[in-house]
C-alpha angles and dihedrals in degrees: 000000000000121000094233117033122223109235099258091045086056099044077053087056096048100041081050096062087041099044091035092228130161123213127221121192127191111224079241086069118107100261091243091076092034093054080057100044127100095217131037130189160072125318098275100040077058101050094050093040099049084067093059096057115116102191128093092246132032111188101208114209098214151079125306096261095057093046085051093052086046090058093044091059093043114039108171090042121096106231113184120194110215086228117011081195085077099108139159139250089216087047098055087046104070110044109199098231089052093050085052088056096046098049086044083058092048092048088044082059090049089249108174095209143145126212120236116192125198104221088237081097149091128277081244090055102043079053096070089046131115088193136010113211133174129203095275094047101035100091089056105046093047089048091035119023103032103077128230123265090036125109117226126232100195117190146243106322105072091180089067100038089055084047090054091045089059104047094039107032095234121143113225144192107233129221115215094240136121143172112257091214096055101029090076103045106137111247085193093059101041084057082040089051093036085053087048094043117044103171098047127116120220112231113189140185110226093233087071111093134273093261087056098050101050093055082049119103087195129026118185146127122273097276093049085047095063097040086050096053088045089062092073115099088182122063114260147204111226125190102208119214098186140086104308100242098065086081088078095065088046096051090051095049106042106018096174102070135069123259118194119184105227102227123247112225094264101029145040095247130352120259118185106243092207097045080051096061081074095097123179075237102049092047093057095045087050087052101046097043095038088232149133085058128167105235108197111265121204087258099059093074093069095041088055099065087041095057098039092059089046110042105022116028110357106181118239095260135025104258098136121117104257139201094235088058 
């Protein structure tokens, strides 16, 4: 937090005392709302977290998919999204009714299968799920809750379902669908910056492609980023393959290392389009006027079981009735 506050960050501060509101703030975030919020992290540290929240409002800095999980998981609470015009690539790229029809062609094959959805995805989508994961859980839902003898349709994201393929041994059924922040990233200029950098060492998000990953000497999701970071004594120099925004936190975190932005094709770092449309503005406005609010849609019912055995308190075993049944 700055030692001196801008005006609008203070009137945040002060509409958030009136209004008893908590923050929550995604690491993609400009730094500026991040340095305000209450709660800072990836998408499943926030869901967690957003059930944990004891006052009436939480205002979630974010895209539209993560605001809706939040009032799933809380749903007496008001959660306001700053822009409800914040939206996802992932998201747009698997429409629910054509995943219903996708998974009524696979049982018409007799295909025993289960559906894994990134959370990058609609309320629709989580639905007609059999489990929600996020990049920090993913791993362990697809080895431990997914049971044997079942295929796997994973969507939308088919960089991290290939990901997933290759450190679990599970074949899966890939949706064509990608993140439009980690799909560019330049493989030219990380071997330009590797060559100018000897010493670094290559963090990336497992939503970036196959050619990224393999030139990375760590690949994890936002919150393994950062304890992976923190296990350097020595300062360090990092080339950061994520959303751009994420270096704040590591900054924050761990200020005596370097932290290089690794270049998309078109531009010198990548910036999500969607997380930008938070703005300190729009925050305020969303706070003052108690809208943009995410009212509680029919298919939420269903999501939310979905999501609770998958994010808060998955079972041991998978012995819950399942879509893919």
């Amino acid at each position: 937090m700055p030692a001196i506050l801008d005006d609008i960050s203070a009137e945040i501060l002060d509409l958030k005392k009136r209004i008893g509101a908590t923050i929550l703030a995604h690491y993609y975030q400009d730094g500026e709302i991040q340095a305000l919020a209450d709660i800072t992290g990836d998408s499943l540290k926030l869901a967690r977290e957003a059930t944990q929240v004891d006052s009436p409002v939480i205002v979630f800095c974010g895209v539209l998919f993560m605001a809706e999980t939040a009032k799933m998981l809380n749903p007496s609470k008001t959660v306001l999204l700053p822009d409800l015009a914040a939206g996802c690539s992932l998201v747009d790229s698997c429409p629910a009714d054509k995943l219903a029809r996708y998974q009524e062609m696979l049982r018409i094959n007799d295909r025993k299968f289960q559906t894994v959805c990134y959370i990058n995805s609609s309320a629709k989508v989580k639905a007609l799920s059999d489990w929600v994961v996020t990049s920090g859980n993913a791993e362990d839902v697809v080895r431990n809750k997914v049971p044997p003898g079942y295929e796997i349709l994973f969507v939308p994201d088919k960089h991290l379902g290939r990901y997933l393929q290759e450190v679990t041994g599970r074949e899966m059924i890939l949706w064509d669908g990608s993140c439009m922040v980690h799909e560019i990233f330049s493989v030219g200029d990380l071997l330009k910056m590797k060559k100018q950098h000897p010493g670094a060492k290559t963090i990336a998000h497992p939503e970036c492609p196959k050619n990224i990953l393999e030139m990375a000497d760590y690949v994890g999701g936002t919150e393994a980023m950062i304890k992976h970071v923190g296990g350097f004594a020595a300062p360090t120099t990092f080339l950061v393959a994520t959303e751009a925004n994420m270096m704040w936190q590591l900054e924050r975190r761990y200020p005596q290392n370097t932290y290089l932005p690794v270049p998309g094709i078109t531009c010198a770092c990548n910036n999500c389009p969607h997380m930008a449309r938070n703005t300190l503005e729009k925050i305020r406005d969303c706070m003052l006027n108690g809208e943009p609010e995410i009212h509680w849609q029919p298919e939420f019912d269903r999501a939310k079981e979905v999501l609770t055995r998958s994010l808060l308190n998955p079972p041991a075993t998978s012995t819950v009735p399942v879509m893919g049944d």
